[in-house]
C-alpha positions as CSV (number, residue, x, y, z in Angstrom):
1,X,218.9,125.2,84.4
2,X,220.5,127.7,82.1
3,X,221.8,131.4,83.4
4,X,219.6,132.5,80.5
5,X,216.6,130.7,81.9
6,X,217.6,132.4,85.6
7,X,218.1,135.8,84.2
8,X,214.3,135.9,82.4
9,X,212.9,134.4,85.2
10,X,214.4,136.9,87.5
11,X,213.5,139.9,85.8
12,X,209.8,138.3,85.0
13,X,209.7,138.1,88.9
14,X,210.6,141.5,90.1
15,X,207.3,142.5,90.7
16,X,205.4,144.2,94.1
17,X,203.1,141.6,96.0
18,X,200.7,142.0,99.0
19,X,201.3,140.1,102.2
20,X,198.6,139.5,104.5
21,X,199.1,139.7,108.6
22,X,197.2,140.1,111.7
23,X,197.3,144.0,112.8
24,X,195.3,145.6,115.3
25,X,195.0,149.4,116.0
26,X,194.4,150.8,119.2
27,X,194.0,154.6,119.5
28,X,194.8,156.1,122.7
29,X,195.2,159.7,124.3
30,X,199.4,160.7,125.2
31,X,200.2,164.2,126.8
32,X,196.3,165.8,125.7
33,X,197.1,164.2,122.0
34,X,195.5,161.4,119.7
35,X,198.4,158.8,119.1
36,X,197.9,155.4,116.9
37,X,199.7,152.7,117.8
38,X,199.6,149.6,116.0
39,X,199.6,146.2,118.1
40,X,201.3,143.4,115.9
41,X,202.0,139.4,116.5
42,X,205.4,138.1,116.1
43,X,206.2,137.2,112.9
44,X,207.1,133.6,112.9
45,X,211.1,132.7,113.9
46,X,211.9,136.2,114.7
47,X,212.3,135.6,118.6
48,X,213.8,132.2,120.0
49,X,210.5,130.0,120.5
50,X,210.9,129.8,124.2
51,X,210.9,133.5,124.6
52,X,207.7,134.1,122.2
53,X,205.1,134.0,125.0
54,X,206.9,136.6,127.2
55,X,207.4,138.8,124.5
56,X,204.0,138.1,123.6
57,X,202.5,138.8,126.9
58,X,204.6,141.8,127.7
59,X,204.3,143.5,124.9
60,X,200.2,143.9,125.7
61,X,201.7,145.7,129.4
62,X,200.6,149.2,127.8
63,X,199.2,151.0,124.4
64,X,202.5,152.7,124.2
65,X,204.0,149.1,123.6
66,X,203.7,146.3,121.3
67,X,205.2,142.9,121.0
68,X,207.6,143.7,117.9
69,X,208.7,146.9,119.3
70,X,209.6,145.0,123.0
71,X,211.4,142.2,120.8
72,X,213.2,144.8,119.1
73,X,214.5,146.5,122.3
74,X,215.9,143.0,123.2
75,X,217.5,142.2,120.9
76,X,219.3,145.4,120.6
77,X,219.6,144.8,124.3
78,X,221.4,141.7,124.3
79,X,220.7,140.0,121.4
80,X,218.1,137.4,123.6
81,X,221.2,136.4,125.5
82,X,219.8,135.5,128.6
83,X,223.9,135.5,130.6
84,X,224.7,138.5,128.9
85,X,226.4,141.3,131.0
86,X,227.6,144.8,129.7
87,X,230.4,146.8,130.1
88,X,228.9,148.6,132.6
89,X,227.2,145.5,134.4
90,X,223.7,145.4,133.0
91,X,222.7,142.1,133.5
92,X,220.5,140.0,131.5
93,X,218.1,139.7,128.5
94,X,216.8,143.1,129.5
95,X,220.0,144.3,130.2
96,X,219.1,145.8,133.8
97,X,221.5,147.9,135.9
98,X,221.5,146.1,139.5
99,X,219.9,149.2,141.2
100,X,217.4,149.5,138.2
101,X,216.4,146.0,138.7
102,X,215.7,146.3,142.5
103,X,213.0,149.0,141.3
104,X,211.3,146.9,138.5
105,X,211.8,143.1,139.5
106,X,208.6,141.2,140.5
107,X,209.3,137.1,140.0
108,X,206.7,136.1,137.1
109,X,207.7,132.5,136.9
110,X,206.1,131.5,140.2
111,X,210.0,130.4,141.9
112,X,209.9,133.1,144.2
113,X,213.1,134.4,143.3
114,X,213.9,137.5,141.0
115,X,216.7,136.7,138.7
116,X,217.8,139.4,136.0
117,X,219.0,136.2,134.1
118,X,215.3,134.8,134.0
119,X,214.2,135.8,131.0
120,X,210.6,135.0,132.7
121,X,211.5,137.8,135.3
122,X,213.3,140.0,132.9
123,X,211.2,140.3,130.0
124,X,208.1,141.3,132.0
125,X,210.1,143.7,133.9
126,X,211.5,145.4,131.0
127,X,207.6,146.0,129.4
128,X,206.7,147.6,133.1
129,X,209.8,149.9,133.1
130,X,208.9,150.7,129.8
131,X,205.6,151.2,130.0
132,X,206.0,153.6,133.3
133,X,208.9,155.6,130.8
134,X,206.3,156.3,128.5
135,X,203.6,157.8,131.1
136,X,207.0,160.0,132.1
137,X,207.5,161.0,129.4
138,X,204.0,162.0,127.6
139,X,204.5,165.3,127.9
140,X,207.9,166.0,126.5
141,X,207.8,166.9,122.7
142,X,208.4,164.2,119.9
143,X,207.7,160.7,119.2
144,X,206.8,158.9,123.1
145,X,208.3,155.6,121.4
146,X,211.7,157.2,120.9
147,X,211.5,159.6,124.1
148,X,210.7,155.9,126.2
149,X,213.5,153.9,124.6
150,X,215.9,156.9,124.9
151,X,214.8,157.2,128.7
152,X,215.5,152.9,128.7
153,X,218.7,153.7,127.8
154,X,220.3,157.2,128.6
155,X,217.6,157.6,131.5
156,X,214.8,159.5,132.0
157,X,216.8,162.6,133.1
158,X,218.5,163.0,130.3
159,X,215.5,163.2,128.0
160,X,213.8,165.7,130.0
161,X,217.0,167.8,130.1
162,X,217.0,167.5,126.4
163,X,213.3,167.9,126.2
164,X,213.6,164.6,123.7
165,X,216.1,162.1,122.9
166,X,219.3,163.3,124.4
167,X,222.5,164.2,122.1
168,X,224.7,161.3,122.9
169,X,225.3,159.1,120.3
170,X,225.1,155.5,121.5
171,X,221.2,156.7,122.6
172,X,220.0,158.2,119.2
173,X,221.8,155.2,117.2
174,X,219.7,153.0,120.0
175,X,216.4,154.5,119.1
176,X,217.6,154.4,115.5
177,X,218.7,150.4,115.6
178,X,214.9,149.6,117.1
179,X,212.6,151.4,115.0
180,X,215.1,149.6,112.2
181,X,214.9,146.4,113.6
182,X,210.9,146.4,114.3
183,X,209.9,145.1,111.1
184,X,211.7,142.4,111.4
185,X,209.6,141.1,114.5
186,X,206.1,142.2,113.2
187,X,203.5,140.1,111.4
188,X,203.5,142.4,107.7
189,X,200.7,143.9,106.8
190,X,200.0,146.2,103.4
191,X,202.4,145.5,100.5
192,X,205.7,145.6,100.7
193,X,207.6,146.4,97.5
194,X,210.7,144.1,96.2
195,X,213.7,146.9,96.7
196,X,214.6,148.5,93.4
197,X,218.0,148.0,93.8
198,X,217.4,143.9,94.1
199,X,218.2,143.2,90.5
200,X,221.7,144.8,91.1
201,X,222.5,142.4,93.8
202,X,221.4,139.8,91.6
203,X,223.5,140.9,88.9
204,X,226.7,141.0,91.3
205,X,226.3,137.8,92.3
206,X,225.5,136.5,89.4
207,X,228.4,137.5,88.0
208,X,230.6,135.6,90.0
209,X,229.5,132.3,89.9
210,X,232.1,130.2,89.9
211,X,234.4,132.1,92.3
212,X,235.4,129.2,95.1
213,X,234.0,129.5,99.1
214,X,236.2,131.3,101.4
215,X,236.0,130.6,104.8
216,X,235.3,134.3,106.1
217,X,235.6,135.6,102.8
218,X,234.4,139.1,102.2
219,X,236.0,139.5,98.2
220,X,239.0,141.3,99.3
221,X,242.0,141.7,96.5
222,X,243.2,139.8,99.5
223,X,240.8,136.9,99.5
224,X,241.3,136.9,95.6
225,X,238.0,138.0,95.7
226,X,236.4,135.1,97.0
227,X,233.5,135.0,99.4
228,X,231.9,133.0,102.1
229,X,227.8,133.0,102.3
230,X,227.2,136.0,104.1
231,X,230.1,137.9,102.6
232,X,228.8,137.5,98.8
233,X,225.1,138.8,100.3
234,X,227.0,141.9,102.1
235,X,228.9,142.8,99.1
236,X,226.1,142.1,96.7
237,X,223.8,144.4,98.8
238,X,226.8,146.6,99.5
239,X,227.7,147.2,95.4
240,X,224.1,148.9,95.3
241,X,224.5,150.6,98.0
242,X,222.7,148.9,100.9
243,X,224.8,148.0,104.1
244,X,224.2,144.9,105.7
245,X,225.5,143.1,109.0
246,X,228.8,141.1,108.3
247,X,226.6,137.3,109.5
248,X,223.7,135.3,108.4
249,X,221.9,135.5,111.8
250,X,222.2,139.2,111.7
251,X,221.6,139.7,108.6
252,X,218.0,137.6,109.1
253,X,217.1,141.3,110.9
254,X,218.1,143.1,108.3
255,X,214.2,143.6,106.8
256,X,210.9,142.2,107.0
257,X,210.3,139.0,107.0
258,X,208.6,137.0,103.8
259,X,206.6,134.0,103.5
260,X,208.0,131.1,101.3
261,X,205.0,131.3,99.2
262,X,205.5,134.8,98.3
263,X,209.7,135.2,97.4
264,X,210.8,137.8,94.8
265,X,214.0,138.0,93.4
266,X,216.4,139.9,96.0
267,X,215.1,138.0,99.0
268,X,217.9,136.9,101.4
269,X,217.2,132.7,102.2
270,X,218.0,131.7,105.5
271,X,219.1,128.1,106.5
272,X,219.1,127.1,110.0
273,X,219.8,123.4,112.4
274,X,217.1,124.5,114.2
275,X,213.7,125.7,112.7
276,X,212.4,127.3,116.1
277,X,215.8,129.4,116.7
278,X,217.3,132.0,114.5
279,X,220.2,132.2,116.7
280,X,220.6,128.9,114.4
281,X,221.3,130.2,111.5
282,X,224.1,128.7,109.1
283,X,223.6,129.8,105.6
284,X,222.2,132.7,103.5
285,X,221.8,133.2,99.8
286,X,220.1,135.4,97.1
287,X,216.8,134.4,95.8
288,X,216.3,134.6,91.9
289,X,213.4,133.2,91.6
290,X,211.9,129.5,90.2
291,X,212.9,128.1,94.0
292,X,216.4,128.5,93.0
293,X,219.2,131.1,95.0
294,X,223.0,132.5,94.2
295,X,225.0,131.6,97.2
296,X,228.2,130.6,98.3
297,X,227.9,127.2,99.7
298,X,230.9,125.9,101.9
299,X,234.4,125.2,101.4
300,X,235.5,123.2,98.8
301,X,232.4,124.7,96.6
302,X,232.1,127.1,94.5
303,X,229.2,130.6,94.1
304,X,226.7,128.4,92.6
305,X,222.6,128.0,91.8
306,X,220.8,125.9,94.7
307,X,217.9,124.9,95.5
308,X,215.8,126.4,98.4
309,X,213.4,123.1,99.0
310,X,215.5,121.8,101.7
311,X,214.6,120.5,105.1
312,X,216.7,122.7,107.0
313,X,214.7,126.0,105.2
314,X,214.1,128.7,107.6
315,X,212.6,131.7,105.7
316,X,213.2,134.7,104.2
317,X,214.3,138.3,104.7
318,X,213.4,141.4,102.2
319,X,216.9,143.9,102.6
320,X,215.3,147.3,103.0
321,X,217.9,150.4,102.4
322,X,218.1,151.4,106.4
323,X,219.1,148.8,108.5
324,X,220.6,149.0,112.1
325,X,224.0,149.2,112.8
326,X,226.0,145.9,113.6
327,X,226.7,144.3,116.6
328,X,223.5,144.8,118.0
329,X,224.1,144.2,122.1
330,X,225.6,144.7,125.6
331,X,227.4,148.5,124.8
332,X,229.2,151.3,127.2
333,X,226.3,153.2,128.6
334,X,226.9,157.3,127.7
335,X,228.5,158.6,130.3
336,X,225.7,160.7,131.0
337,X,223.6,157.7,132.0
338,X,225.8,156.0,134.0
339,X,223.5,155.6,136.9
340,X,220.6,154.7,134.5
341,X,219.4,151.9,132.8
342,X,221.5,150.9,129.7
């Protein structure tokens, strides 16, 4: 295939399209007020399959809730690292303080035990701190989503001293990173427009085809600007002024989700060993459209056209212009909050 036969089909492609999801809406009463909340299914690979019925499950605990919005807490949690342990020694998925997780344990799994490292006990327990957060906090002013997560993380304290999500930075960029992240775990509904700035990631990948794989690569003077997978989507994203995380299996967070069937130009490919985990993730590239992305395969290759029908496909991400801030997992509570839950 020519690049003159890429470049009309890209900009013949660069159009808005419609995706169709599931989407409930509940209304419900907070605090004397009418709030809507919108109660979404997963959208397909965004947890690790073994978690998706817990999340599922847990994220029906309350109206204040949802199952995209509880995903989205965990992974800026711990990134679904069931072993993981914070600085401050939050343990777990859910990333519970031990005398946090005295107060909210109850063993789901039917062992007997209650395990902060279960996600079975952890994910469940998360949803009813959450859910009690949110009748806490019904009467403070603002949003009760952010004032709940804020009250997860800095405490509930804190956001009733600040009558709403507390001054500290780690807690507003928390509250910030989830509402970011959510549509990346939710089934879309509505349309959802290709970026306008997708053409000029194209175009600066494009124009370096040909530049050999770098191990690490970012396209440093350094590196002799040469790239690895993820570092020619980062700077491509970058050069139009859209920041992305510096991995593939981050950067699959990085915007809604898209089905194969309805790619534009823009959208980020995903690769993965295994097509039930996106912790699995290997390989990212650009779609331009006729099945075909830019990417930058491996060493020994070179930024090239492939193919995207292959049997280790895993889907598709639409780069929005905000996206959380990378890492996303176990961080330093505030020192405020030290006694509270990170």
């Amino acid at each position: 295939m020519s690049r003159k036969y890429i470049w009309i089909a890209v900009c013949a492609l660069l159009v808005p399209f419609v995706v169709v999801g599931a989407v409930t809406v509940v209304a419900m009463a907070i605090g004397g007020t009418q709030t809507q909340i919108v109660q979404q299914s997963l959208a397909a690979h965004s947890v690790p399959a073994e978690y998706v019925s817990l999340v599922e499950a847990a994220g029906a605990t309350c109206p204040q809730l949802s199952a995209p919005l509880l995903a989205a807490q965990i992974y800026q949690e711990s990134g679904f690292d069931p072993k993981a342990v914070s600085p401050t020694g939050a343990e777990g998925i859910a990333q519970f303080e031990p005398g946090t997780w005295k107060t909210w344990s109850s063993p789901s799994d039917g062992d007997g035990l209650q395990n902060p490292f279960n996600p079975a006990d952890a994910i469940p327990a998360m949803a009813r701190f959450d859910c009690s957060l949110a009748k806490d906090v019904a009467g403070i002013p603002g949003n009760v989503q952010d004032n709940m997560l804020a009250a997860y993380n800095a405490g509930l304290g804190a956001v009733q001293s600040a009558h709403g999500v507390p001054n500290f930075s780690q807690t507003q960029n928390y509250v910030k990173n989830i509402a970011a992240l959510e549509p990346s775990f939710a089934v879309q509904s509505g349309t959802i427009a290709v970026s306008n700035v997708a053409a000029g990631a194209i175009t600066f990948a494009y124009n370096r085809l040909g530049t050999p794989y770098l191990y690490g690569g970012t396209g440093t003077a350094a590196e002799n600007g040469e790239f690895d997978c993820s570092g020619l989507t980062q700077a491509a994203y970058a050069s139009v002024g859209v920041t992305l995380p510096r991995v593939a299996n981050e950067q699959w967070y990085a915007g809604p989700h898209i089905p194969k069937n309805q790619l534009q130009p823009g959208d980020l490919i995903f690769l993965a060993y295994n097509l039930t985990d996106p912790e699995s993730i290997h390989h990212v590239g650009i779609y331009i459209g006729d099945n075909t992305m830019i990417d930058s395969p491996h060493t020994g290759a070179f930024i090239r056209f492939d193919s995207i029908n292959l049997p280790d496909y895993f889907g598709a991400t639409r780069p929005y212009s905000v996206v959380p801030q990378f890492p996303i997992g176990p961080t330093t509570a505030p020192a405020a909050a030290a006694a509270a839950n990170p």
